[in-house]
N, C-alpha and C positions, 0 to 999 in steps of 0.2 A: 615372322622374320625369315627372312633369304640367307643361306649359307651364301659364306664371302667364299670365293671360289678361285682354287689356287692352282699353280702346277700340279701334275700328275692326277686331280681329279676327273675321274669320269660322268661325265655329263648323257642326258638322253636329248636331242634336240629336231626338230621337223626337219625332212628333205624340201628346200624352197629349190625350185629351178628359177632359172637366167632370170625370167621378169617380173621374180618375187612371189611368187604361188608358190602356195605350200602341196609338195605333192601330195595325192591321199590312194588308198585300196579303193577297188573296187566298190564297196560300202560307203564309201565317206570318212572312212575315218582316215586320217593326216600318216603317214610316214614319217618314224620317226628312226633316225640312227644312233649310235654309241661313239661318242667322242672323247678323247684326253686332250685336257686344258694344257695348254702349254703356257699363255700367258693371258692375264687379265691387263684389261685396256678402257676404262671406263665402263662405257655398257659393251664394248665389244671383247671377244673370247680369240684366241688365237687358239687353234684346236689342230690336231691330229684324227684323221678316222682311226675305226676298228672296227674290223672287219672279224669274222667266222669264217668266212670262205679263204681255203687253200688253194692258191696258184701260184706256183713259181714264179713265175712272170711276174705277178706283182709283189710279190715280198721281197725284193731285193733291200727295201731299208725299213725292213720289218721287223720287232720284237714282240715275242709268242708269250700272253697271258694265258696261265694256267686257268683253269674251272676251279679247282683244287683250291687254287692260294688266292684268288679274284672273287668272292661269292655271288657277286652280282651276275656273272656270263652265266650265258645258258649251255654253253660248250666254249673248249677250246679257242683261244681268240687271235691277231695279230693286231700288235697296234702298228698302223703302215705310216709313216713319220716321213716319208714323201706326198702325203695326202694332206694337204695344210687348207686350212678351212675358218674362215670369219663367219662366227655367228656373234648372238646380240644373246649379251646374259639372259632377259625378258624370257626368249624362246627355250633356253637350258633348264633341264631338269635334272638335280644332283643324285647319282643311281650308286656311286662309291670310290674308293681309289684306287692305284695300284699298288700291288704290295710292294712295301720295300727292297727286298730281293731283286724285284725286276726295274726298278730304278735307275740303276746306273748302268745294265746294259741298253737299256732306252737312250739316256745321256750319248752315251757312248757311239750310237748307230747314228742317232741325229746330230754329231759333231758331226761326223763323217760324212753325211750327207749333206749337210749345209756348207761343210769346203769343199766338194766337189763339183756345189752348185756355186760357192762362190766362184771358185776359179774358172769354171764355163765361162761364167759373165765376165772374167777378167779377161777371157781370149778376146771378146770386142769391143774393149777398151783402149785407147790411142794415148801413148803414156803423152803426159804435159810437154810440148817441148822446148820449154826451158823450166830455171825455178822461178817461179813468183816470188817475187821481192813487193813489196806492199811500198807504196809511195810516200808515205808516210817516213819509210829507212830513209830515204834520201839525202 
């Protein structure tokens, strides 16, 4: 039986590029990364990467999993919550979660980055210009 799979768990799942190929090594064997569920969606995952690698530049809406308090990393982690990612439950494999602790400064960074990306989208939006009255009021 398949763990049902929820917020905040970490997933292991294939790197697929653009045309559905699964990337692989050198070797043959498949690429695979470290993702947080954000939300489940039938067979599809709403996911966050996670990354190991430190660069400024890209952690701006990033929150740092410990090794320490995560057992599953192999080091030091960021979960980057501007990196949104649809995979298919089939290809996920459930590796642990994050610890409570680090929970709601995730919450916290990904509020904040989802109105920032709403209100971008609001700058080219053309407000209605009237109100809709439904013909029905008549």
């Amino acid at each position: 039986m398949v763990k049902a799979l929820k917020p905040f768990d970490i997933i292991s799942a294939p790197y697929v590029d653009l045309d559905g190929n699964v990337k692989a090594f050198d070797n043959g064997e498949p690429q695979r990364g470290l993702f947080m569920v954000l939300a489940v969606d039938y067979d599809n995952l709403t996911c966050v990467k996670i990354t190991s690698q430190y660069n400024e530049a890209y952690l701006t809406h990033s929150c740092m999993l410990t090794k320490a308090a995560n057992y599953f990393l192999k080091a030091d982690s960021y979960v980057q919550l501007d990196k949104i990612h649809t995979l298919s439950v089939s290809s996920a494999s459930y590796v642990g979660y994050v610890d409570k602790p680090s929970r709601f400064m995730i919450y916290k960074i990904l509020s904040g980055y989802l109105t920032s990306l709403a209100e971008n989208v609001k700058r080219f939006c053309d407000p209605p210009k009237r109100k809709y009255v439904s013909p029905n009021r008549k």
